[in-house]
C-alpha positions, -999 to +999 in steps of 0.1 A: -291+307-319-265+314-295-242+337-290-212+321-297-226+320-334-221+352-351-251+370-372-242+399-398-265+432-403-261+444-441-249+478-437-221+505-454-195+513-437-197+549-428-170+571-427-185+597-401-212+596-380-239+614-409-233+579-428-252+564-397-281+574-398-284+594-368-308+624-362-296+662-366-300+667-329-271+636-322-255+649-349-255+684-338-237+668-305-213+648-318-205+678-335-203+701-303-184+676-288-157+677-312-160+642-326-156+636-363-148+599-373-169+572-354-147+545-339-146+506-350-171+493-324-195+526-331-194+517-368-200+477-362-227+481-336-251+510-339-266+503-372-277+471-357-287+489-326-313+514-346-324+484-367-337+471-335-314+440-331-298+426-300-262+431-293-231+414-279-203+441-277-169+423-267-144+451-258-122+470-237-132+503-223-114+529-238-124+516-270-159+539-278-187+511-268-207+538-242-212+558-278-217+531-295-253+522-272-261+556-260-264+572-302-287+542-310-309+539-274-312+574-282-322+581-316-352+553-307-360+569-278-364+605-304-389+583-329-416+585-303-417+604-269-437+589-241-429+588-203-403+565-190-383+548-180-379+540-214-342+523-213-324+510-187-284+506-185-267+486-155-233+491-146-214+473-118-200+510-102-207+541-094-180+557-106-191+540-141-227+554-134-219+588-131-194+583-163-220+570-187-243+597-177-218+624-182-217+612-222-256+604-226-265+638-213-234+650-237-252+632-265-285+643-259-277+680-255-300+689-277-330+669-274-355+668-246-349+633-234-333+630-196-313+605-178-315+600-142-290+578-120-293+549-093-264+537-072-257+527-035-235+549-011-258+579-011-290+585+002-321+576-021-342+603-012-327+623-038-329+595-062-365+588-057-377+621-061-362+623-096-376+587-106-407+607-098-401+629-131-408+596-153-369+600-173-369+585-203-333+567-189-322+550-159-285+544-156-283+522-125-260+499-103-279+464-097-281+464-057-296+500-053-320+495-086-328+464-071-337+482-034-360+510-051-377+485-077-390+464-043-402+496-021-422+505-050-402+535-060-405+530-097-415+508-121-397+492-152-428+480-170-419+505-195-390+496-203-380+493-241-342+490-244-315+469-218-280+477-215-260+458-195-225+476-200-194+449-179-211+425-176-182+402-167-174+428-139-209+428-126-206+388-125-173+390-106-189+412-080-218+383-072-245+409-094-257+380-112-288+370-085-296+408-087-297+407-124-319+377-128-343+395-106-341+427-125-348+405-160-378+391-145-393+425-136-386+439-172-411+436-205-403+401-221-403+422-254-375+445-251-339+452-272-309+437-250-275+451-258-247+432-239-211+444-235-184+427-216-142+426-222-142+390-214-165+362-218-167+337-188-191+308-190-216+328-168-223+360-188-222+337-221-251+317-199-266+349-195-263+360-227-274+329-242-309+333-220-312+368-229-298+377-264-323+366-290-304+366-327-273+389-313-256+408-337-221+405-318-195+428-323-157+414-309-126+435-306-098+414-292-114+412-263-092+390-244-060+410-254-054+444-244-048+476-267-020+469-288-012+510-278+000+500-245+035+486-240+043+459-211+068+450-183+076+431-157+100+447-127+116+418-105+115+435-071+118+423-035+087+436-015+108+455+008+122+477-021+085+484-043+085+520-025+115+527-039+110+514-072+078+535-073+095+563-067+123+559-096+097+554-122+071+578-110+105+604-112+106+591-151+106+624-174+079+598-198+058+592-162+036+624-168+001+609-153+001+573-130-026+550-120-012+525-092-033+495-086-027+476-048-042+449-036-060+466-003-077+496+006-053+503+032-026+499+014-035+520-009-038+549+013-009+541+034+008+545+000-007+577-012-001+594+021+039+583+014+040+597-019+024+627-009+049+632+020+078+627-004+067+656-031+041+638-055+006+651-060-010+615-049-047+608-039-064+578-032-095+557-043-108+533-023-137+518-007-135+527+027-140+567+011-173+582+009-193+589-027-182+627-021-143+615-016-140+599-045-159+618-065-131+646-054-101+623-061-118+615-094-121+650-103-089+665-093-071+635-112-088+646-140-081+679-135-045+672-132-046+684-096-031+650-089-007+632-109-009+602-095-039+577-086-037+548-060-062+528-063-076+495-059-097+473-082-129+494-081-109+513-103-097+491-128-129+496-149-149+521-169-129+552-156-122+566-184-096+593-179-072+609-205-033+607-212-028+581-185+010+576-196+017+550-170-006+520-152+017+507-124+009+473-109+021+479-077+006+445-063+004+418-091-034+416-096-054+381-088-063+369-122-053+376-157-085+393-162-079+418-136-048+426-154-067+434-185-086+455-172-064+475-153-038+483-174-066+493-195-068+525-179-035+536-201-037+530-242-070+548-243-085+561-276-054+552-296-030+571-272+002+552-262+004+536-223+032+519-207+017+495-182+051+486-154+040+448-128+062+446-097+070+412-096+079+392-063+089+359-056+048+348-046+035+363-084+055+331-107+020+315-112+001+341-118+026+360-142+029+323-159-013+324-161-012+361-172+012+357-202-008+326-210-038+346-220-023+372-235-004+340-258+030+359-254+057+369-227+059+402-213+093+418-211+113+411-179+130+450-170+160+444-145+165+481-134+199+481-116+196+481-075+160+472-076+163+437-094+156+408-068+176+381-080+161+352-061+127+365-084+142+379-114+132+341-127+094+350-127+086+322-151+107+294-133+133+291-161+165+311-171+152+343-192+176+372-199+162+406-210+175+421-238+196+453-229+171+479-242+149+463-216+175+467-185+181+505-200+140+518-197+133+532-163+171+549-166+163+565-206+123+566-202+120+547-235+090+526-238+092+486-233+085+463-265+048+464-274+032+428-266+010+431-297-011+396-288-018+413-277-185+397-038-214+417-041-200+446-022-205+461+006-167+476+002-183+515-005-210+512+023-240+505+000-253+475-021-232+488-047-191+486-048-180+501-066+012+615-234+004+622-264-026+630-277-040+623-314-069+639-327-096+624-312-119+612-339-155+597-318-168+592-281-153+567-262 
């Protein structure tokens, strides 16, 4: 069967996470955490997980899918302690490493099972000697795993349970080759659990090879959160500084990612907005692990208010009350924009998500809107609006005057309801309001 037909587990919808048949020790940390109500995906996928079935997982980040793997892989892992590695979950980052990790060793609090992580950019000295503990998880970029796996520095034979957590962003990278190789190294009888936001004809190739009877599990998957709100800014190039500025100034602009197209760019811009008041940082690849781990954290910590970043960003970084995603630079493909204005909207928070359109960007705004089936609003703010590129589609479109009004009132724009392998961090690897929060991301 392949994946593209869908398989059903016969289960009860649970209400919280007791109706899921998880152990007291998960339960006692979801608990500690402060979790109550397990989110859609959690509910759809993890009693297939502990039933032993193969997953596909189609969804954004933001939406709960690293809870919705790590509570199964690790109640399996409790029926029966042995040495590891026991599981194995790839991710196409670091930064998306180190996050999963932060929420298995949340979950697992109170058990005895430990996690250890693999990923390029740092020394593997450090990395080896823990491999030499036998953890019961590895949580691994491909190229780096890859590396250790050939100089004999541990061993997957063990291996019980495969993650592979963006896949689609792994693919984009060129991880593919690196991932075949890892399959081939891995027991043939083994639990796969696939989760990607998009689908391209590679990954459902590879899921195809690898998923045997998936249980799959979609969530829009090719739309974004219907929490965040859309908008096109007409802008000449020369003038996106000063556009920046205006909105970052908004009173409803209280926490900013901006995406760019380069690394240098990116920290050319951070250095301006820093020089003009803002609490700015940068993340890039030309920074070190311990850089961006520092930008990271103080963005978290609300040291910094606003993020500049380029795509090694635009997945798995999970940070809270982003109000605004600003595409500063129109991204290259309508994927790319999926998954970088998916850094606002997060665990049913609103997001406002603002693309600085040129003249150059009337194709790819065209083949954006396209796959989200709908238009995004055009927002004319007055002095800013290029008028040789306020036409971003090529034909006559005037924005309703709510629209023009939104960087000037801080009102949110109409909801759209449709909603290489790098060497780019010097290793293999390249890396509002709040709601009660009811489950783990």
């Amino acid at each position: 069967m392949t994946v593209s037909q869908h398989s059903s587990v016969s289960s009860s919808v649970a209400s919280d996470f007791a109706g899921l048949e998880l152990g007291a020790p998960l339960l006692r940390a979801v608990a500690a955490a402060g979790f109550s109500e397990p989110r859609p995906i959690q509910i759809k996928t993890i009693p297939a997980a502990l039933a032993g079935r193969d997953v596909l997982g189609l969804a954004q980040t933001g939406t709960g899918k690293t809870a919705a793997f790590a509570l199964p892989l690790l109640q399996r892992l409790l029926t029966e302690l042995r040495p590891g590695p026991r599981a194995l979950i790839l991710a196409p980052t670091r930064e998306l490493v180190t996050q999963i990790d932060a929420e298995v060793r949340t979950l697992a609090k109170f058990t005895r099972l430990e996690s250890v992580t693999v990923y390029g950019g740092v020394s593997a000295r450090t990395q080896i000697v823990a491999l030499r503990r036998r953890p019961d998880i590895l949580i691994a970029c491909p190229g780096r795993l890859l590396d250790l796996y050939q100089q004999g520095a541990l061993q997957l034979d063990r291996i019980e349970t495969l993650v592979l957590d963006e896949a689609d962003h792994m693919f984009d990278m060129g991880f593919l080759p690196d991932i075949r190789r890892i399959l081939a190294a891995l027991p043939a009888r083994r639990q796969n659990l696939l989760f990607s936001a998009t689908m391209p004809g590679a990954i459902r190739g590879l899921a195809d090879d690898i998923l045997r009877n998936p249980h799959v599990v979609e969530l829009a998957h090719s739309t974004p959160a219907a929490t965040i709100d859309h908008a096109l800014y007409p802008v000449a190039e020369e003038q996106k500084l000063d556009l920046l500025e205006r909105l970052l100034g908004a009173e409803s602009c209280t926490s900013a990612i901006v995406f760019t197209r380069t690394k240098h760019r990116a920290r050319r811009l951070a250095e301006r907005l820093s020089r003009v008041g803002h609490r700015a940082v940068s993340l890039q690849g030309n920074m070190s692990q311990g850089q961006r781990d520092r930008a990271m954290r103080g963005f978290r910590e609300r040291h910094f208010d606003v993020l500049v970043a380029t795509d090694i960003a635009s997945r798995g970084i999970d940070v809270s009350q982003v109000s605004h995603v600003i595409n500063f630079d129109v991204p290259t493909t309508p994927e790319a924009y999926t998954h970088r204005i998916g850094r606002t909207g997060r665990s049913e928070n609103d997001g406002t998500a603002c693309t600085f359109v040129t003249g150059q960007d009337r194709a790819m705004v065209r083949a954006i809107e396209h796959t989200l089936k709908t238009r995004i609003p055009l927002c004319e703010v007055p002095g800013f609006t290029d008028r040789s590129t306020s036409d971003v589609r090529s034909r006559p479109h005037r924005p309703a005057a709510r629209e023009n009004n939104f960087a000037a009132s801080g009102q949110h724009h109409r909801r759209t309801s449709g909603g290489q392998r790098g060497r780019e961090t010097g290793g293999r690897d390249r890396a509002a309001r709040q709601p009660r929060r009811s489950g783990p991301r």
